[in-house]
C-alpha positions as CSV (number, residue, x, y, z in Angstrom):
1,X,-148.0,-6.8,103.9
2,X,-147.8,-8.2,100.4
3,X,-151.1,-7.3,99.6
4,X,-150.5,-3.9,100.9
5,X,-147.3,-3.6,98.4
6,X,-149.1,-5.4,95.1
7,X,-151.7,-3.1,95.8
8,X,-148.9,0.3,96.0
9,X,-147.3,-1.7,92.7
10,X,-150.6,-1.6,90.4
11,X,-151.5,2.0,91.4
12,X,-147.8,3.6,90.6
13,X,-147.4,1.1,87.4
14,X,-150.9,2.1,86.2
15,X,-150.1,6.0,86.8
16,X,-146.7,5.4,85.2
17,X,-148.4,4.3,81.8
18,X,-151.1,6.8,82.0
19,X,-148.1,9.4,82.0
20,X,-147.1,7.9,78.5
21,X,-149.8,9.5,77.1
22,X,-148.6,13.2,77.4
23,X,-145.0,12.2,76.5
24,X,-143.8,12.2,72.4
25,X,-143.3,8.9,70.5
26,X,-139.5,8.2,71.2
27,X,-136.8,6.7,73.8
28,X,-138.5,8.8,76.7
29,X,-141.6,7.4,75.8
30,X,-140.5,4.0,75.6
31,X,-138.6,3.9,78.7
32,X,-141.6,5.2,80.3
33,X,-143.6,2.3,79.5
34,X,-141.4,-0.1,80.0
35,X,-140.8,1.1,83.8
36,X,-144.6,1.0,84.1
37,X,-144.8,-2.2,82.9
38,X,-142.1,-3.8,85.5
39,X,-144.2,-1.8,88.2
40,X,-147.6,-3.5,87.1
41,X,-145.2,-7.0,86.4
42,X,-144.2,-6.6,90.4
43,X,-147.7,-6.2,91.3
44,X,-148.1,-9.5,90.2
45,X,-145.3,-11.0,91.8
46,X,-145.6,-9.5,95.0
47,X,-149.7,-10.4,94.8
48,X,-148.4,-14.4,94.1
49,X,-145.3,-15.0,96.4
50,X,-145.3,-12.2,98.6
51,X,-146.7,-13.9,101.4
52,X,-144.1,-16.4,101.8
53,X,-140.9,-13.6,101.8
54,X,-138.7,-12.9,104.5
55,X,-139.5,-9.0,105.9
56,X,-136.0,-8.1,104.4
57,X,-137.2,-8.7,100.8
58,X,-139.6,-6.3,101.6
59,X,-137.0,-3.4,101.7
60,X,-135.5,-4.4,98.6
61,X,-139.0,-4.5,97.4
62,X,-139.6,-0.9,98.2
63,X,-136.0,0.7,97.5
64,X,-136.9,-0.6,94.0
65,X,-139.6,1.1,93.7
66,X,-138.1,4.5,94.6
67,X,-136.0,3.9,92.1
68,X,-138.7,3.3,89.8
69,X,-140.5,6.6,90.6
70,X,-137.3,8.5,90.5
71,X,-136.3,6.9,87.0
72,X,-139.8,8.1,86.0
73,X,-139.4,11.8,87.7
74,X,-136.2,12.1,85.8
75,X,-137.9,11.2,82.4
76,X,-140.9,13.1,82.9
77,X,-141.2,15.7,79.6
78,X,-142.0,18.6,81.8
79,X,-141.8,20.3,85.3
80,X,-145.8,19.1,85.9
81,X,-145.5,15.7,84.8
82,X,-142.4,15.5,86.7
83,X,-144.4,16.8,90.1
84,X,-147.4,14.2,88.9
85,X,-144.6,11.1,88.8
86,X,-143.2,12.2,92.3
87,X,-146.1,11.9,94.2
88,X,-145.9,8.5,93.6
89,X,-143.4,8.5,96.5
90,X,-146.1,8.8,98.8
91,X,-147.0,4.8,98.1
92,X,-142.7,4.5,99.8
93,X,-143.5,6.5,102.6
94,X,-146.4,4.9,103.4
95,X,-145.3,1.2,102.6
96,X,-142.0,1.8,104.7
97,X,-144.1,3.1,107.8
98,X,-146.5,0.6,108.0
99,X,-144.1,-2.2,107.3
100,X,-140.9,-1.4,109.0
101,X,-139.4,-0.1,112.5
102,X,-139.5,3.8,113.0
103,X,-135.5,3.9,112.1
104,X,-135.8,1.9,108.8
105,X,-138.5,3.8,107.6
106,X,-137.3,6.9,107.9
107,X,-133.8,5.4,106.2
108,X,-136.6,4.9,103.3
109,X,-137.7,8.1,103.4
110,X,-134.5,9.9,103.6
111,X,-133.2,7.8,100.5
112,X,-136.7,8.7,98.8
113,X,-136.4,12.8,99.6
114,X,-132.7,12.8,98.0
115,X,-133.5,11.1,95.2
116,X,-136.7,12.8,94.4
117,X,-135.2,16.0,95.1
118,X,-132.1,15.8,92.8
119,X,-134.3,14.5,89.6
120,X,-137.0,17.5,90.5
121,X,-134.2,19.8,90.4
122,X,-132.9,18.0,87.3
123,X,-136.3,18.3,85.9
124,X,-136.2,22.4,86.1
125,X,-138.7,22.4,88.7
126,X,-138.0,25.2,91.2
127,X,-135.8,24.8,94.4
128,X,-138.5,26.2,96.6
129,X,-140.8,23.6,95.0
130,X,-139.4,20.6,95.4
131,X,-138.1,21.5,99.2
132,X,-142.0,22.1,99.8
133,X,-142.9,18.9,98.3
134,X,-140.3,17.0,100.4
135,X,-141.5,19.0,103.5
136,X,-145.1,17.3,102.6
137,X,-143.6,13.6,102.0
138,X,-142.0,14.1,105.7
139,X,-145.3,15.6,107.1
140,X,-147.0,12.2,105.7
141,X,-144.7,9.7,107.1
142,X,-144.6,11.3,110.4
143,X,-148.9,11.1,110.1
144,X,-148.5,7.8,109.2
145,X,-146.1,6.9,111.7
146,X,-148.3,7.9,114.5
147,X,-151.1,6.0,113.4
148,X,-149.1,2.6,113.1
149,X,-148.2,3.3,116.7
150,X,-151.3,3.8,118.1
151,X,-152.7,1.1,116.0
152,X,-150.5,-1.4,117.0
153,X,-150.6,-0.6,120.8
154,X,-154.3,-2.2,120.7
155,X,-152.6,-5.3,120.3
156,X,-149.2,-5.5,121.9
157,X,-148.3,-6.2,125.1
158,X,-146.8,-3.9,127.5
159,X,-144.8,-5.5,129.2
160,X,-142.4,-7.6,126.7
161,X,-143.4,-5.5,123.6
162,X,-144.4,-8.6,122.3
163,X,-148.1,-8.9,120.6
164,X,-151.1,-9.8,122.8
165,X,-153.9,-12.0,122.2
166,X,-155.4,-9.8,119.8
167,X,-153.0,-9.3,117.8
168,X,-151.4,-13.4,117.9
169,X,-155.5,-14.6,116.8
170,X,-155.3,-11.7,113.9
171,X,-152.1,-13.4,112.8
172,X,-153.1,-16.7,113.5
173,X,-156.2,-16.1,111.0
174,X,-154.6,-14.8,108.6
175,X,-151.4,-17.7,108.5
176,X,-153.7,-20.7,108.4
177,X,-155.4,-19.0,105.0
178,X,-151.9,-18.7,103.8
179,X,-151.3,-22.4,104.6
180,X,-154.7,-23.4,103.4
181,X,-153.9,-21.7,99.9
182,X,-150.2,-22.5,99.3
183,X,-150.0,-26.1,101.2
184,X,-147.2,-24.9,103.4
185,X,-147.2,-26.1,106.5
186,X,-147.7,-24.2,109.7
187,X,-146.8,-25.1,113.5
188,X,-148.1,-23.2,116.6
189,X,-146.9,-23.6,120.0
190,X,-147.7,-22.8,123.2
191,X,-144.8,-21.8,126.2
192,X,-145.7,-22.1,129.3
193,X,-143.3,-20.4,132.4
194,X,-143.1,-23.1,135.3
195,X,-143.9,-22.6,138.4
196,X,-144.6,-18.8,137.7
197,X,-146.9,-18.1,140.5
198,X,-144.2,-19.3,143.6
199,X,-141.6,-17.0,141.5
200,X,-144.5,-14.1,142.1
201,X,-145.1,-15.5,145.7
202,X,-141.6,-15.5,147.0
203,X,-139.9,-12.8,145.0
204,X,-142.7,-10.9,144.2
205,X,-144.4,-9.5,140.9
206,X,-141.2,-7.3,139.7
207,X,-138.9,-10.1,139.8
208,X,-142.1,-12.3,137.8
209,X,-142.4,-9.5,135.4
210,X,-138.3,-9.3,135.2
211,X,-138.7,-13.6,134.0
212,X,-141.0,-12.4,131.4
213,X,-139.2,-9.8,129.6
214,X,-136.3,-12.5,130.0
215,X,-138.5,-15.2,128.0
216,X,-139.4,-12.7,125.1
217,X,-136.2,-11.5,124.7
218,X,-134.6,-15.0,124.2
219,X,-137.3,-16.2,122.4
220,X,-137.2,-13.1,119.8
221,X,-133.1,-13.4,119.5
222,X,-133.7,-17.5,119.1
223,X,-136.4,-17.5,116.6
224,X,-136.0,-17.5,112.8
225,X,-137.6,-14.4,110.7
226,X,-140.8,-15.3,109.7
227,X,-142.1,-16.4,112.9
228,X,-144.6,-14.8,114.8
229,X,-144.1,-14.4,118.8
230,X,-146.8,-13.3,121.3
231,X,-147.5,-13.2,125.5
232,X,-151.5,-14.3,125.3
233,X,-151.2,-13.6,128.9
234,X,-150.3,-14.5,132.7
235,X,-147.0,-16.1,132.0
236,X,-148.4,-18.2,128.7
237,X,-146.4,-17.1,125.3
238,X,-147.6,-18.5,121.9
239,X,-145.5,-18.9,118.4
240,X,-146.3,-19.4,115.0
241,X,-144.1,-21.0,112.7
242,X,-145.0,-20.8,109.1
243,X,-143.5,-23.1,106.5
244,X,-142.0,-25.4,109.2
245,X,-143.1,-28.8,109.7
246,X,-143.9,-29.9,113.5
247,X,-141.3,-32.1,113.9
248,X,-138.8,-29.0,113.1
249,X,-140.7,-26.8,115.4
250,X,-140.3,-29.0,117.9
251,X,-136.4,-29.3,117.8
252,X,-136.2,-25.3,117.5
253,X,-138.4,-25.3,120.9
254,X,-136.1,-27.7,122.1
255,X,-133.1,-25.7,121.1
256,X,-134.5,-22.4,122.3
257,X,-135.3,-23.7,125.8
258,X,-131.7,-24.8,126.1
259,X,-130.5,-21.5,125.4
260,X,-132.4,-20.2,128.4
261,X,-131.9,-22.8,131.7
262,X,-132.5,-20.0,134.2
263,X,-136.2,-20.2,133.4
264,X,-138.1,-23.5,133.1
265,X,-140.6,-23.8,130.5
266,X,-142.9,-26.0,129.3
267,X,-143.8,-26.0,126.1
268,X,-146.5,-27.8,123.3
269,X,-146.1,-27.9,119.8
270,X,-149.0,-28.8,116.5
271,X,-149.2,-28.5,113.3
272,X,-152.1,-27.1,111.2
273,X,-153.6,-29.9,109.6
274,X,-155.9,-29.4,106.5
275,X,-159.4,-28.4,107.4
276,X,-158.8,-27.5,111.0
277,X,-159.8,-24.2,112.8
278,X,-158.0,-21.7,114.8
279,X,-159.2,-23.1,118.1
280,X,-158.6,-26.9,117.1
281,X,-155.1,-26.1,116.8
282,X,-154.5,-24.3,119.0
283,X,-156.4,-27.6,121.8
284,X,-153.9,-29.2,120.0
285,X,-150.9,-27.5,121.1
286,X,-152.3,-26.9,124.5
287,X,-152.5,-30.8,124.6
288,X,-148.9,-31.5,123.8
289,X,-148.4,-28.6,126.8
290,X,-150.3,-30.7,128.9
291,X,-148.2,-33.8,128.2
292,X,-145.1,-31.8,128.8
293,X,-146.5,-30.4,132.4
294,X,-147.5,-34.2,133.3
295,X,-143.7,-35.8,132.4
296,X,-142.5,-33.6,134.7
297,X,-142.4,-30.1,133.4
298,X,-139.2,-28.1,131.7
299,X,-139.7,-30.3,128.2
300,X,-141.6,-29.7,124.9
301,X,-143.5,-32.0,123.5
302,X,-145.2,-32.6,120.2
303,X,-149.0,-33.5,120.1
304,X,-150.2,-37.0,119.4
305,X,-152.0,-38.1,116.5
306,X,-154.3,-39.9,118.9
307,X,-154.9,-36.5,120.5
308,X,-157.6,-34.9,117.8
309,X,-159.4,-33.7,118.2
310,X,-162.2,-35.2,121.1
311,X,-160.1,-35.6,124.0
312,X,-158.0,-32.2,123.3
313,X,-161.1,-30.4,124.4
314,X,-162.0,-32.5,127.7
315,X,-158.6,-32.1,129.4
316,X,-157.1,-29.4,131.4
317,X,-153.6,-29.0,131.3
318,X,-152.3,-27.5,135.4
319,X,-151.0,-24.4,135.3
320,X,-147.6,-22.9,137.4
């Protein structure tokens, strides 16, 4: 996501400063630059720290810059630079599409099509014109839209809405690089419904299915932004927890499962140590589940230093 927007930032403040060039020495000129420059300026920033924001910096991130391209669409000298500057909007649309829920996007958009509109209008380019052009920015988030969905339905699970395997090992991958870069430290669990298969057995599969919407939806209202949730299958869930130290993670486990006493859970918590893969971490957790099913089950427990990384690998944890 921060990538994505550093990259959107470069593009726009580059085009922004290439525009100086057909405007006359002066104020316009200047201002011009100077909004080019803040673009290019939170290229950089986003490029740096963008990784670590919350997702709600993010929308201040791209309202500002709609207000950048609008700043530079009211500037422009003339009706064809003015149309040049405003398809810079396209980099909103698509930002807000890809990064945000189908309702908050289009609140992007929305904002984006006003604002453009009113400083084409402003800018002597024809009614007709800029309704057309804000007919194609709709046309493009709408594209876009349907290609996020049917993107993301290759990893999300069906039944809680919740990512899948697929999609927790893509974001598993790319959090430990964070954590390996910045030195931040990163906690995976793994939660574990007890007892799931007598819940299918005697109630049957709708009332087992009915427990595991239950489990994501607590879990997604208990959680902290930031954090990334997923059903890896079968009545197993998995969490990442960037920037939080194991100990923490394991309180906020504790915390969450207290929150829900209808269903029992088990639950195993680790924390990324320097050097370690994807799957050692992940033994790891599923090791500190294991000692949580073996004390009796309905507990979380952290994993043992004592458990890396041989006998992670040799023990099974029971299941249900």
């Amino acid at each position: 996501m921060a990538r994505i927007l550093a990259t959107f930032f470069a593009f726009g403040g580059s085009a922004g400063l290439l525009m100086c060039l057909d405007v006359e020495p002066g104020a316009r000129r200047t201002v011009l630059a100077a909004l080019g420059t803040v673009a290019l300026v939170a290229a950089a920033v986003a490029g740096r720290w963008g990784a670590r924001w919350r997702r709600s910096y993010f929308h201040g991130a791209v309202g500002a810059a709609t207000a950048l391209i609008v700043s530079a669409v009211a500037l422009a000298p003339n009706p064809v630079t003015a149309m040049a500057a405003a398809f810079l909007v396209t980099f909103v649309v698509v930002d807000a599409h890809f990064f945000f829920s189908a309702r908050q996007a289009n609140a992007h958009l929305g904002i984006a099509v006003v604002g453009i509109t009113v400083a084409l209008i402003a800018g002597d380019v024809g009614i007709g014109t800029a309704l057309g052009y804000d007919l194609v920015l709709v046309s493009i988030g709408t594209v876009i839209r349907q290609l996020v969905t049917l993107a993301s339905s290759a990893s999300r699970d069906p039944l809680t809405g919740l990512s899948n395997r697929r999609g927790f090992d893509q974001a598993l991958e790319e959090l430990m690089a964070e954590a390996a870069r910045t030195g931040e430290p990163l906690s995976a669990v793994l939660i574990d419904v007890d007892h799931f298969k007598a819940v299918n057995d005697t109630y049957g599969h709708e009332e087992g299915d009915r427990v595991l919407r239950r489990v994501a939806e607590v879990w997604q209202r208990e959680v902290p932004d930031g954090t990334f949730l997923a059903r890896h299958g079968g009545d197993e869930f998995s969490l990442l927890l960037p920037g939080m130290r194991a100990t923490t993670a394991l309180a906020l486990v504790r915390r969450v499962c207290a929150a829900n006493p209808e269903v029992s859970l088990s639950c195993g918590v680790a924390q990324y140590q320097a050097g370690d893969s994807a799957s050692q971490l992940m033994r790891s957790a599923d090791r500190a589940l294991y000692d949580a099913k073996i004390l009796g089950r309905g507990r979380a427990e952290l994993v043992g230093e004592s458990a890396r990384p041989a006998d992670a690998i040799t023990r099974t944890p029971p299941r249900s």
